[in-house]
VEXKOL-933497 format. One record per residue (C-alpha): residue number from 1; residue in one letter; chain; x, y, z. Coordinates in steps of 0.2 Angstrom, whole numbers. Example, Ala and Ser with C-alpha at 12.3 -4.5 7.8 and 13.67 -1.06 7.14 Angstrom:
2
NODE num residu chaine    px    py    pz
NODE   1      A      A    62   -22    39
NODE   2      S      A    68    -5    36
***
This chain:
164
NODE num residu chaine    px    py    pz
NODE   1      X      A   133   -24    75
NODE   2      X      A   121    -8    78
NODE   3      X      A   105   -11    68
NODE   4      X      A    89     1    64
NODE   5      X      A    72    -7    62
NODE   6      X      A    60     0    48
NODE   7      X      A    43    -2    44
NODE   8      X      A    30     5    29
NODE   9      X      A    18    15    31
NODE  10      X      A     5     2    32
NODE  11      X      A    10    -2    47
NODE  12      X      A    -1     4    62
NODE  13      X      A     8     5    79
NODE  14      X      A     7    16    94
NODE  15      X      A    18    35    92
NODE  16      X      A    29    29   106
NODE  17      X      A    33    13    98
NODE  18      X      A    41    26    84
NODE  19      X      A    49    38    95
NODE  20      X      A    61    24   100
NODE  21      X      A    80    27    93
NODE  22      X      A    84    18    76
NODE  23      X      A    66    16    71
NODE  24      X      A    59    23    58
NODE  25      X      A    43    22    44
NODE  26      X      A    44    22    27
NODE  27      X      A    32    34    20
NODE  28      X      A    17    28     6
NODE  29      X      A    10    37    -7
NODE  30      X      A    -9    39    -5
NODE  31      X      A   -22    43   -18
NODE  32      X      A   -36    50   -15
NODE  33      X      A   -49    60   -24
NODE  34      X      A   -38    70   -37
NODE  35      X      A   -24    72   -23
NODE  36      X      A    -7    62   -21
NODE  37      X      A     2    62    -4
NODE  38      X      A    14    54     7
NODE  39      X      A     8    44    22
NODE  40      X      A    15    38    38
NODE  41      X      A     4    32    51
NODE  42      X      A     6    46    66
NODE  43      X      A    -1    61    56
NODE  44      X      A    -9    76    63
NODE  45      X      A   -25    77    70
NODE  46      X      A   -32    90    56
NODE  47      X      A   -23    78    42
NODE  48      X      A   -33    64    49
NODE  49      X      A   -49    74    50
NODE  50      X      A   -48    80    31
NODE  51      X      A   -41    60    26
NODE  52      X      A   -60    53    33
NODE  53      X      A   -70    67    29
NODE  54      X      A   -66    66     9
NODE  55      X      A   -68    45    14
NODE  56      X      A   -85    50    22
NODE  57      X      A   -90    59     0
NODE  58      X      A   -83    44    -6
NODE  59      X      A   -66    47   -12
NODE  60      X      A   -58    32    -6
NODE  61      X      A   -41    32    -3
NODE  62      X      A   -27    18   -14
NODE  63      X      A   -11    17   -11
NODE  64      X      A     3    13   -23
NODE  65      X      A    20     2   -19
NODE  66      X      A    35    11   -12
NODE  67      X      A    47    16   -26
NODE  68      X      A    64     7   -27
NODE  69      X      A    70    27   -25
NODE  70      X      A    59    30   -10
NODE  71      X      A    68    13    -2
NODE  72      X      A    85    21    -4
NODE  73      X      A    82    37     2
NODE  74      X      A    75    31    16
NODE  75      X      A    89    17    18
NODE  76      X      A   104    25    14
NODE  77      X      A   106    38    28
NODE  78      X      A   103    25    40
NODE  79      X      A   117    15    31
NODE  80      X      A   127    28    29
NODE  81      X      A   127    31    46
NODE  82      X      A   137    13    49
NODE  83      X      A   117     6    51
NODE  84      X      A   110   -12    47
NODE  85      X      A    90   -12    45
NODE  86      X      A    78   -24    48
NODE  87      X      A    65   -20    36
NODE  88      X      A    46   -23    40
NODE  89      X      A    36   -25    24
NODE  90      X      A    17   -26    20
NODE  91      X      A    14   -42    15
NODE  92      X      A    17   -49    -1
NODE  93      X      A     1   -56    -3
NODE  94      X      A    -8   -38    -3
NODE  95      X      A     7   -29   -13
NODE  96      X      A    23   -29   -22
NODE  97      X      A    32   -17   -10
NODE  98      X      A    41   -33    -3
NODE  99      X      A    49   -38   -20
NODE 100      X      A    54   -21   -22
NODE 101      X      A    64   -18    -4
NODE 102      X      A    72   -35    -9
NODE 103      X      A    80   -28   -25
NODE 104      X      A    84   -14   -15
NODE 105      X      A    91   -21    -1
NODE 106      X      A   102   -33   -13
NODE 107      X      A   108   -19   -22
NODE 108      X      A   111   -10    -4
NODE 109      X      A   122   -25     3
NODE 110      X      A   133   -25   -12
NODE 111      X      A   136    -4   -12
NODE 112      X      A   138    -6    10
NODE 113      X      A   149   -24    10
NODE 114      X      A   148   -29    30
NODE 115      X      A   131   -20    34
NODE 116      X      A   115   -31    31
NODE 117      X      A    97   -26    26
NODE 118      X      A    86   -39    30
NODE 119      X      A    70   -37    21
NODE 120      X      A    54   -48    31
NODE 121      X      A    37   -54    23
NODE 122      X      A    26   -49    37
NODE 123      X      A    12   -60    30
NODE 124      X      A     2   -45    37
NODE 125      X      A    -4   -27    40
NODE 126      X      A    -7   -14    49
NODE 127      X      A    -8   -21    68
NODE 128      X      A     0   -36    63
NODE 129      X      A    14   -27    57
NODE 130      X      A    12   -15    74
NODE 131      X      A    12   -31    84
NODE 132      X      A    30   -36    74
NODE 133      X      A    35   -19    74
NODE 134      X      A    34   -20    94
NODE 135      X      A    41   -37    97
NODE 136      X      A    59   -31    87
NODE 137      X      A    61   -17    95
NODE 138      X      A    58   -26   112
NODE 139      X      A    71   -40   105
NODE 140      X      A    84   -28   103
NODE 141      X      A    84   -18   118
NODE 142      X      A    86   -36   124
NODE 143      X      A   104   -39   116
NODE 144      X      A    96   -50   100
NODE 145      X      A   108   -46    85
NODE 146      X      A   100   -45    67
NODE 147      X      A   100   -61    65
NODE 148      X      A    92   -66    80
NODE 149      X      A    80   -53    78
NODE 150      X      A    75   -57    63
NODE 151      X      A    74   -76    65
NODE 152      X      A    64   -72    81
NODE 153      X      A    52   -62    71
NODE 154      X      A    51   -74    57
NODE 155      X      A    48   -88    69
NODE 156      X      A    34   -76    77
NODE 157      X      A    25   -73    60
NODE 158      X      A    19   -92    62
NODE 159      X      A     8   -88    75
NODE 160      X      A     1   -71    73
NODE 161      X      A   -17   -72    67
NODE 162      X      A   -25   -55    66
NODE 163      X      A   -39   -47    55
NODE 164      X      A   -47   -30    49
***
């Protein structure tokens, strides 16, 4: 079964991690000042300059949970594409966004009978999630199915301390 792996946009990884194939980032909405954008983590340089800069005045960026809509439109190609997913989520002790891809993904399952969507609590963020992000990718160029990827993963989760 041919698999894609996905992550939020909280998730902080190096660019080449997401220009393997079949990975991709869901994007987040971020708040900040009086302006609404999306965000995923390899922006440009001048879209990076402008984020800290208005940080720098005091306008703090917040981010809000992914949208049930903003799951399918990213899932759905890549399902309709003959695609399972591994999803990476922010942890569900920072957000709902894991709740929501698990509605989603059930919902998905029952619309794409034979493909799966496996949603994962990374108990993390950012560089954790990067960490994880890495290690599935690496798991299945190595052969590992979804499941075994996604056991692996959860397994892994255990031991991976990280802060920020």
């Amino acid at each position: 079964m041919k698999y894609a792996i996905l992550a939020d946009a909280a998730c902080d990884v190096e660019p080449v991690v997401l220009k393997k194939p079949e990975v991709g980032i869901i994007p987040m909405e971020i708040m900040q000042g009086d302006r609404t954008s999306k965000y995923i983590p390899v922006a440009s340089s001048e879209t990076v300059k402008v984020f800290y800069a208005a940080q720098r005045c005091g306008e703090f960026a917040k981010t809000s949970k992914i949208s049930p809509y903003d799951y399918e439109a990213a899932m759905r190609p890549w399902l309709d594409k003959g695609y399972s997913l591994i999803y990476l989520s922010l942890s569900d002790g920072l957000s709902s966004t894991c709740q929501t891809a698990e509605l989603v993904a059930k919902a998905l399952e029952e619309e794409y009978p034979g493909q799966s969507v496996a949603v994962i609590d990374t108990k993390s963020a950012t560089g954790g999630m990067g960490i994880l992000l890495e290690r599935a990718v690496r798991n299945r160029e190595a052969g590992m199915s979804l499941s075994e990827n996604k056991q692996n993963l959860i397994d892994a989760i255990k031991h991976i301390h990280h802060w920020f």
